[in-house]
Backbone bond lengths (Angstrom), bond angles and torsions (degrees), N, CA, C in turn:
res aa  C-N    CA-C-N  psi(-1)  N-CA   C-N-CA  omega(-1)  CA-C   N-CA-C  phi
1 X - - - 1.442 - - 1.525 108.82 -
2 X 1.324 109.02 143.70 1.929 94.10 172.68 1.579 97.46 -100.82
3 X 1.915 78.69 -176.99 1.291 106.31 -132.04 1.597 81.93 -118.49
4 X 1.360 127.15 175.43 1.571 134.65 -161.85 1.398 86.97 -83.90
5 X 1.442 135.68 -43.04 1.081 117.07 166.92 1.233 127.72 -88.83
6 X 1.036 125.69 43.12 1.791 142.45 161.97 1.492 102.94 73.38
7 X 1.696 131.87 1.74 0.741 114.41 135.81 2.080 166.26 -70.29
8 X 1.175 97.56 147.52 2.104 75.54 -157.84 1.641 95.24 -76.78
9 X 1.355 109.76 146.99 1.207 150.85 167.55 1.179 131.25 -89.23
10 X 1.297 130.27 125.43 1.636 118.19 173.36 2.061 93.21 -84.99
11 X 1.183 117.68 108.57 1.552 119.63 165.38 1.231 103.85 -85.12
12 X 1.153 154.61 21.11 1.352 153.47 154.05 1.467 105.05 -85.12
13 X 1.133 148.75 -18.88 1.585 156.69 -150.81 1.966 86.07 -89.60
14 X 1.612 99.06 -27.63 1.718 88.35 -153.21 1.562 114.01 -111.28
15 X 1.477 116.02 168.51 1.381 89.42 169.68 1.319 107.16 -126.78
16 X 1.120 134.15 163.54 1.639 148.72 -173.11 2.189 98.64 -21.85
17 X 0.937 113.34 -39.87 1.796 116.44 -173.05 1.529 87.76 -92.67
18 X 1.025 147.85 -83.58 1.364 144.95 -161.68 1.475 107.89 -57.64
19 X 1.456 129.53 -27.37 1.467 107.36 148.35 1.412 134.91 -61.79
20 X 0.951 113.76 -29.66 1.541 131.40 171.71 1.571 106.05 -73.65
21 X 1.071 120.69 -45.40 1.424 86.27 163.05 1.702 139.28 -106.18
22 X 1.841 97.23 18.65 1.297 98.40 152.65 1.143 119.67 -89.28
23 X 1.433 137.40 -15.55 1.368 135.88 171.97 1.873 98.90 -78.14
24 X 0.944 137.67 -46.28 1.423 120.24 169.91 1.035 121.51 -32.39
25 X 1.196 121.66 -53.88 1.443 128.04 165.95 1.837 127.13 -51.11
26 X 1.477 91.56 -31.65 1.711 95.44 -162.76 1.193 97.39 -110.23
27 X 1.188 150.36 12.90 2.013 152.67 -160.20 1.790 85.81 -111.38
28 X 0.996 141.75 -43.49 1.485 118.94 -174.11 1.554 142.91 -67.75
29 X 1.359 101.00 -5.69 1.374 128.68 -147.97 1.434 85.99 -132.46
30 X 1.447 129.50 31.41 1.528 106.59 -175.63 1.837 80.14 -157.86
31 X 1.312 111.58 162.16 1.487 131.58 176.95 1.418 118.76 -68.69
32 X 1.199 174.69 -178.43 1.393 176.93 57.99 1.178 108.43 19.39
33 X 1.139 126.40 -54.11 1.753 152.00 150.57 1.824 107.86 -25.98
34 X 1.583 95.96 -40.64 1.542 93.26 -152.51 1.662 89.30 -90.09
35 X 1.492 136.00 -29.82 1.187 137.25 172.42 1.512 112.96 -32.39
36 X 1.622 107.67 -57.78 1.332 143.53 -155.78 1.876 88.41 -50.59
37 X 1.278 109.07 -55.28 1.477 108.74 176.37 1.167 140.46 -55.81
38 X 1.792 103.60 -10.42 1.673 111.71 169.17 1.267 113.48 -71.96
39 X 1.682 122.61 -170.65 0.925 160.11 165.71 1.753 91.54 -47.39
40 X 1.581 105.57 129.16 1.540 90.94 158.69 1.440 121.52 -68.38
41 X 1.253 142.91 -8.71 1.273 117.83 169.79 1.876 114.10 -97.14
42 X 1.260 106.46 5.35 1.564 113.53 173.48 1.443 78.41 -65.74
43 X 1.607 121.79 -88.42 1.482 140.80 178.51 1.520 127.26 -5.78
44 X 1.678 103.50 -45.39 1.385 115.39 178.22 2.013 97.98 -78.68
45 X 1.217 131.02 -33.98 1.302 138.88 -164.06 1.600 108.49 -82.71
46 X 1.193 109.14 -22.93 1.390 139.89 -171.69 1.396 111.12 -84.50
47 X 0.873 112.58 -72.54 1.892 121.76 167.91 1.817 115.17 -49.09
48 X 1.127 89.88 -44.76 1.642 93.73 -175.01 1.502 115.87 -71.18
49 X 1.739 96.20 -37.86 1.903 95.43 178.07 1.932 106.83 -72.91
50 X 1.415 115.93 -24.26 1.446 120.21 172.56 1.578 119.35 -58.33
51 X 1.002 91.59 -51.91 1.737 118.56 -179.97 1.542 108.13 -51.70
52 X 1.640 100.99 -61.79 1.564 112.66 179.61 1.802 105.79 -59.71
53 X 0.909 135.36 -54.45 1.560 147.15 149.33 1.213 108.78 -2.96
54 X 1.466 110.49 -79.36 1.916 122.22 -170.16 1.749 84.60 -59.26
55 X 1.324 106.36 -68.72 1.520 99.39 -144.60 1.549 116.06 -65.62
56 X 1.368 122.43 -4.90 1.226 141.50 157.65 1.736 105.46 -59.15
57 X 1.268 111.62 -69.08 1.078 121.70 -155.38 1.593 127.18 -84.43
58 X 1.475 92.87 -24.36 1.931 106.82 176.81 1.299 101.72 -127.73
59 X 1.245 108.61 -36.88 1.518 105.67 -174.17 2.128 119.03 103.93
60 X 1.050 120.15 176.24 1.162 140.00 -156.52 1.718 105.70 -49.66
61 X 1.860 90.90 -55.84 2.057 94.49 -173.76 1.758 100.34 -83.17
62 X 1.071 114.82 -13.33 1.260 103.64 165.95 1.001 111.59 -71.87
63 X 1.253 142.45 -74.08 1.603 150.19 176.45 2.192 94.06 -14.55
64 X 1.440 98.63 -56.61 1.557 80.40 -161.18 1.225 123.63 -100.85
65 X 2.025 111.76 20.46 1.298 103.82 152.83 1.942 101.58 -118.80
66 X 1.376 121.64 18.97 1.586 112.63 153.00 1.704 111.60 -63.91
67 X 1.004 108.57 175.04 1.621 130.72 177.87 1.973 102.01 -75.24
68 X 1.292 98.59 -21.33 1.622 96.49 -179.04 1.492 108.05 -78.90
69 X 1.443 131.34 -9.66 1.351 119.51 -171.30 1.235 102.41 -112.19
70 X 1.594 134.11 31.80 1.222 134.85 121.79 1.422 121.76 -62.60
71 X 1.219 127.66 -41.43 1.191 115.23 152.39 1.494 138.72 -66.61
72 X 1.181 126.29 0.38 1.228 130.71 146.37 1.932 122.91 -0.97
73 X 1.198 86.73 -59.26 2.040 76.68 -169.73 2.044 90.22 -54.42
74 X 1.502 98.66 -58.21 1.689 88.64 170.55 1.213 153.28 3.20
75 X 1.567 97.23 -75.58 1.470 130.51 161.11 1.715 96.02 -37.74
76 X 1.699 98.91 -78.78 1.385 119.02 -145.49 1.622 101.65 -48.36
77 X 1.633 116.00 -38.93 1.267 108.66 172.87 1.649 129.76 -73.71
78 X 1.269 108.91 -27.27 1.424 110.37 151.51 0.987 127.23 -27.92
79 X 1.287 136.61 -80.37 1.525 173.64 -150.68 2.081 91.17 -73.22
80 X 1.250 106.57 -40.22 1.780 119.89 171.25 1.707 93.14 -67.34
81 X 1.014 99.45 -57.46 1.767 97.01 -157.36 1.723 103.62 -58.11
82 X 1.381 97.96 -78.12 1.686 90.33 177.10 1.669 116.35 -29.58
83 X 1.091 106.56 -40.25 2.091 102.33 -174.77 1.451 99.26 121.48
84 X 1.342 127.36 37.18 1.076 134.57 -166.98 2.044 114.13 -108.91
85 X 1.166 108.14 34.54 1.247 101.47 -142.98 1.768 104.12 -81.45
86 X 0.892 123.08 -19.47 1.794 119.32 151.23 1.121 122.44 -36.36
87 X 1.574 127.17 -66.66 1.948 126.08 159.34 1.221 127.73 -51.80
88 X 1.334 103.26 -21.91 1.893 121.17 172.92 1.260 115.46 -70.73
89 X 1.798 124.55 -47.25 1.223 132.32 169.82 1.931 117.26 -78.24
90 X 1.227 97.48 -34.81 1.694 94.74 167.94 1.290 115.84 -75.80
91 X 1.134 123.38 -37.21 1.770 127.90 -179.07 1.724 117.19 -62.86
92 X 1.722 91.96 -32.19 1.953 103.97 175.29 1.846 103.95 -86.48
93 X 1.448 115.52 -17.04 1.642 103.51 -176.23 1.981 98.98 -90.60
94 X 1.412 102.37 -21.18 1.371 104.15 174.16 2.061 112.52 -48.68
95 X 1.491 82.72 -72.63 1.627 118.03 168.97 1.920 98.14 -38.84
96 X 1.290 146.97 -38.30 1.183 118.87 -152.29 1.753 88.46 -116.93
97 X 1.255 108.15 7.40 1.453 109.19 169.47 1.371 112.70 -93.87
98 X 1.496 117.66 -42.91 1.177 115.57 165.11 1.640 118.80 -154.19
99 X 1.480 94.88 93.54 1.483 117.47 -170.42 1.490 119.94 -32.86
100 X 1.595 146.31 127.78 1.153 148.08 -152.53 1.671 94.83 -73.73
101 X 1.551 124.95 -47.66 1.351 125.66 -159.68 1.699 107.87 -67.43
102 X 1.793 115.10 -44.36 0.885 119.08 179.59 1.802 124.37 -76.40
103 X 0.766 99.04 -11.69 1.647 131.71 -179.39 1.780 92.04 -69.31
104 X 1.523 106.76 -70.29 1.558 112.98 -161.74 1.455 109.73 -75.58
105 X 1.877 119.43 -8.82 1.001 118.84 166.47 1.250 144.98 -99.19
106 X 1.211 109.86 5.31 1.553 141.68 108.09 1.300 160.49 4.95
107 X 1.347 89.19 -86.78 1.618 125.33 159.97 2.044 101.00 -63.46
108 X 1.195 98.04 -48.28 1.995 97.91 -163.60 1.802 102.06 -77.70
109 X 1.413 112.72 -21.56 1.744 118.41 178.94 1.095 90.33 -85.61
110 X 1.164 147.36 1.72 1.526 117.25 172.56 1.434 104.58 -110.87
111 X 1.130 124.75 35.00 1.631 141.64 -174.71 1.543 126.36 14.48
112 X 1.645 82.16 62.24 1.336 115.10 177.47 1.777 107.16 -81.02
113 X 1.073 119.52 131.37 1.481 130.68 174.42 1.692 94.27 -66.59
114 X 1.613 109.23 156.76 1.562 94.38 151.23 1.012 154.02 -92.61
115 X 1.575 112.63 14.84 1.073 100.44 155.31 1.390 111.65 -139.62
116 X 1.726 124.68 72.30 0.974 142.93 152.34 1.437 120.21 -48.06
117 X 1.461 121.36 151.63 1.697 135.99 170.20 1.557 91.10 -94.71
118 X 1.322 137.08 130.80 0.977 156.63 -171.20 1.634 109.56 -172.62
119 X 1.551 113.75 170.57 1.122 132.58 -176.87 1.691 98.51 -121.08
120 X 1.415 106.56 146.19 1.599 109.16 -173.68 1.583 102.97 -80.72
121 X 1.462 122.76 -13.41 1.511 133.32 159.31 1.594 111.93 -43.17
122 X 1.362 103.96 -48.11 1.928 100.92 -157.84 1.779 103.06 -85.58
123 X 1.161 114.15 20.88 1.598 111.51 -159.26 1.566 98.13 -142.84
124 X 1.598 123.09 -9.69 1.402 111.77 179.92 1.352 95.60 -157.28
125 X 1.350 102.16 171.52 1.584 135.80 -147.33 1.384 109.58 -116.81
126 X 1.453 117.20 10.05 1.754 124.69 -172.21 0.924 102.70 -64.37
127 X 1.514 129.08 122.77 1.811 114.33 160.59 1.209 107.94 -65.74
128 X 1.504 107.59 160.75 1.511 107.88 169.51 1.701 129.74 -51.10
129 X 1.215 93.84 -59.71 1.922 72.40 165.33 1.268 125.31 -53.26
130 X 1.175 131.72 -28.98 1.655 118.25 179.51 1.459 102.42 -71.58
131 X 1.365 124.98 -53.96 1.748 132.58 -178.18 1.961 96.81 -51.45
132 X 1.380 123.80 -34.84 1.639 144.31 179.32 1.617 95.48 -42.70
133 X 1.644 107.92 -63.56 1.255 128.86 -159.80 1.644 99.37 -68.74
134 X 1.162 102.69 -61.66 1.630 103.73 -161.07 1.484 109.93 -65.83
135 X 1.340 118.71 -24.84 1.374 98.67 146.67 1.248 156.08 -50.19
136 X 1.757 95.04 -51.83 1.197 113.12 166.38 1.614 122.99 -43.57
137 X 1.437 117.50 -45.29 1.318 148.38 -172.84 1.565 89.21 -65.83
138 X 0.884 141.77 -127.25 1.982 141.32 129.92 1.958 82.37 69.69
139 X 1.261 103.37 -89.84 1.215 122.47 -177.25 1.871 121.51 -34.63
140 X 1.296 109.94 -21.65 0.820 115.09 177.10 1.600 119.71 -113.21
141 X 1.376 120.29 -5.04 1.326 125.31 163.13 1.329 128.21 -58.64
142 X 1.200 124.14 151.00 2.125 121.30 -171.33 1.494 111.12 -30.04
143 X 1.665 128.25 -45.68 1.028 120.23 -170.28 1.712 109.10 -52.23
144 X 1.168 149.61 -27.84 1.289 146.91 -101.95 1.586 81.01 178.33
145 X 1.196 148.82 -2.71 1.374 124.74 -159.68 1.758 97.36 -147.30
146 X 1.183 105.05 -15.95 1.893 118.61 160.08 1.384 84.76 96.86
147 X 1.470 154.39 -15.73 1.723 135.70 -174.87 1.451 73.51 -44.60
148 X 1.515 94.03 158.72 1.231 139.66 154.19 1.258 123.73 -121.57
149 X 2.039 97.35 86.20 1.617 92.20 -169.67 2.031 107.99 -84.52
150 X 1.096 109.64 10.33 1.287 100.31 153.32 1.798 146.41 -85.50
151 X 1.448 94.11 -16.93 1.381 71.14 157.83 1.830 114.50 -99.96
152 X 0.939 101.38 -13.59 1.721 105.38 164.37 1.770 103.77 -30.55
153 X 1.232 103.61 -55.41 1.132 112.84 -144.29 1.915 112.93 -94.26
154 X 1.409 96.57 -29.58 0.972 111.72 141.74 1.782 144.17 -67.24
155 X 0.939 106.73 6.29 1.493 123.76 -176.86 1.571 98.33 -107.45
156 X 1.302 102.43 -51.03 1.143 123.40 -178.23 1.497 141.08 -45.20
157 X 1.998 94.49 -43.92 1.362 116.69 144.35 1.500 143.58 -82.49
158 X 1.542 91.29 -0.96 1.395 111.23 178.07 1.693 105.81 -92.81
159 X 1.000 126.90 -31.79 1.674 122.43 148.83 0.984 102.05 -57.21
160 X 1.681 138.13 -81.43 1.565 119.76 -162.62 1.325 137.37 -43.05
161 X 1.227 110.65 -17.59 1.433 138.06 -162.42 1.680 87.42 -111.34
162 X 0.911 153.03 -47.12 1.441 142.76 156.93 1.547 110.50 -40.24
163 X 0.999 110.19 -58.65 1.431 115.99 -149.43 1.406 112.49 -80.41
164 X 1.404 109.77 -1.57 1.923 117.02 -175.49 1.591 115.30 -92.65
């Protein structure tokens, strides 16, 4: 099977947790594009450890003016696949409040470098109740809500990884 970097892999060596954290390791160093070419459940394992990343690390309006919240529908189906469908439906009402593409196009017209210190204020046009909402929403996703979309997800790859 290949590998995120187009190399082939024995994925039988691993199990659903030990893929996940060899792809933690190996997803940064590779294109968004180049994911797209795995295995759909590399793809589904892939999005979710990215996702968990931003939203760990910057948080919610970051997520949807980075380059990762073009992939968004992605995510959102991920989060479906494992059996996740609470983060799947909050993550798409996030997304239709304030769309990831239009969000990041935005952020790049106001000739922002990428990796500027900025406020998600000086780059968008959300009124406060919508920015109100998407917090609120935010607030209620696994990080903040105790799912544990890892072993979801891990179970998850532990069938796929059976079944090949």
């Amino acid at each position: 099977m290949r590998w995120i970097d187009g190399k082939e892999i024995n994925i039988k060596q691993f199990t659903g947790e030990t893929l996940c954290e060899k792809l933690a390791t190996d997803l940064w160093g590779n294109d968004y594009d180049q994911w797209l070419k795995c295995a759909d459940f590399i793809q589904t394992a892939s999005f979710l450890i990215a996702f968990d990343t931003e939203l760990t690390m910057e948080g919610i309006f970051t997520f949807l003016e980075n380059s990762i919240g073009h992939y968004a529908p992605n995510i959102i189906q991920a989060f479906r696949i494992i059996g996740d469908k609470k983060d799947a439906d909050i993550l798409e009402e996030i997304c239709r409040l304030a769309p990831p593409d239009i969000m990041r196009e935005e952020f790049l017209s106001e000739n922002q470098q990428e990796y500027d210190v900025i406020s998600f204020d000086d780059n968008h046009e959300l009124n406060e109740e919508t920015e109100a909402r998407i917090t609120e929403l935010n607030n209620q996703l696994y990080l903040h809500s105790g799912v544990d979309i890892w072993s979801l997800l891990f179970t998850y790859l532990d069938e796929q990884i059976e079944n090949l």
